[in-house]
C-alpha positions in Angstrom: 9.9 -8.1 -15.6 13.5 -7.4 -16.1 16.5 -7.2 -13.7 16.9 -4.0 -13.1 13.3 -3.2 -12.0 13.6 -6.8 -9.8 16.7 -5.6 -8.2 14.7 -1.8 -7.4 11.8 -4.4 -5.9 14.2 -6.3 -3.7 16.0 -3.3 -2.7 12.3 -1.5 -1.6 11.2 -4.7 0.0 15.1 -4.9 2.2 14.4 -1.3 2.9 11.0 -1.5 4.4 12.0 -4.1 6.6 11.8 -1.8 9.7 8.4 -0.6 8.8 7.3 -4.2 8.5 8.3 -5.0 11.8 7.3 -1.5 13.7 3.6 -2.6 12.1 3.3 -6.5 12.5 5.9 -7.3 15.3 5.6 -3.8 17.6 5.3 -6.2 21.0 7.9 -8.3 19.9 11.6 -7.8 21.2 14.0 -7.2 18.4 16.1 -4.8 16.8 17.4 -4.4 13.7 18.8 -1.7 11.0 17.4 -1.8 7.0 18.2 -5.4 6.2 16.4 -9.2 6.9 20.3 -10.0 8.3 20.2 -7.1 10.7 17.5 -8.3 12.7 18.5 -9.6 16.2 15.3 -11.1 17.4 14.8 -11.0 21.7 11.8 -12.3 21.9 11.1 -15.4 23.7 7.6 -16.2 23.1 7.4 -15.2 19.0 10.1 -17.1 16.9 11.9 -14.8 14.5 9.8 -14.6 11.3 11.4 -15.6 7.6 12.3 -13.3 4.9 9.3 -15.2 3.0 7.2 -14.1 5.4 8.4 -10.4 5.9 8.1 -10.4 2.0 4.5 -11.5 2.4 3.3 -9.2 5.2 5.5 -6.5 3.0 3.0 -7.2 0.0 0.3 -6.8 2.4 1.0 -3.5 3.9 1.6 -2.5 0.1 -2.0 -3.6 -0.6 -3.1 -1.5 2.5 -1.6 1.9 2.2 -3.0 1.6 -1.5 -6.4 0.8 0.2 -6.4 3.8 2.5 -5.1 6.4 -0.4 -8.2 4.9 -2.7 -10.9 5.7 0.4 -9.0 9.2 0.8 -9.6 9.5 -2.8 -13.3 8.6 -2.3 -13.8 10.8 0.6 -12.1 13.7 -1.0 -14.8 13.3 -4.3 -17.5 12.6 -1.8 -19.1 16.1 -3.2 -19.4 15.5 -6.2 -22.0 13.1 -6.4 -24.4 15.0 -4.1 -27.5 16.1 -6.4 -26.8 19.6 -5.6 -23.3 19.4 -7.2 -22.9 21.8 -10.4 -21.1 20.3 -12.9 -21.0 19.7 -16.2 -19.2 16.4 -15.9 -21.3 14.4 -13.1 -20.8 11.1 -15.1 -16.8 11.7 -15.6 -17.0 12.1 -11.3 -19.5 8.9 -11.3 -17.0 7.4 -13.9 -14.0 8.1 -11.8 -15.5 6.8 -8.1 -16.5 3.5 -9.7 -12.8 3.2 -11.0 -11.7 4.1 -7.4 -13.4 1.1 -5.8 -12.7 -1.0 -9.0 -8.8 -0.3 -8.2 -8.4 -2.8 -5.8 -9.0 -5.7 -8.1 -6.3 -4.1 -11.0 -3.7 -2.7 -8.4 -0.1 -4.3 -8.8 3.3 -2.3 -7.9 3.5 1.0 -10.4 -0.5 0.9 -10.9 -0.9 4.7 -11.0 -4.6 5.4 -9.3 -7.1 7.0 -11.8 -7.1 10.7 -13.4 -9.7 12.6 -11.1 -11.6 14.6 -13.3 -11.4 18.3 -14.2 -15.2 19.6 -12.1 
């Protein structure tokens, strides 16, 4: 990967930093503004967590909004598949659902989801 598309990675990652912590530290007392060095960290009981970990938990919630848009994606083609569905191109919908729940396993940053097909 080259530098430029590293430094747009790093920049995402320092940018989501708040909406790392408002979804895997909400009961924790901190505060912070878009950086790892902005975080002033309150709370008593949780030790402040490492940018290696923030990084980790920011892979994760990656991994998890992708997750939820793929089982939209499935709900939304739900239809298709019922035997009372017209279309000409029932196996490009069957085609398209099995690469929906394949996704998971191929997904990586700039993975675009499949091309639902025309009914």
């Amino acid at each position: 990967m080259d530098k430029k598309k590293l430094n747009q990675l790093y920049m995402e990652k320092q940018s989501n930093i708040l909406k790392i912590l408002l979804k895997y530290h909400l009961n924790d007392k901190w505060c912070c503004e878009d950086t790892y060095e902005s975080i002033e960290w309150h709370d008593t009981t949780t030790p402040k967590p490492s940018k290696e970990h923030l990084e980790l938990l920011y892979d994760d919630l990656l991994k998890e909004e992708m997750r939820e848009e793929r089982n939209q994606l499935l709900k939304d083609s739900d239809y298709t598949v019922l035997p009372d569905f017209p279309s000409a191109n029932k196996q490009a919908w069957l085609d398209y659902r099995q690469q929906l729940r394949d996704f998971p396993s191929v997904w990586s940053v700039g993975v675009s989801f499949p091309v639902k097909p025309i009914s």
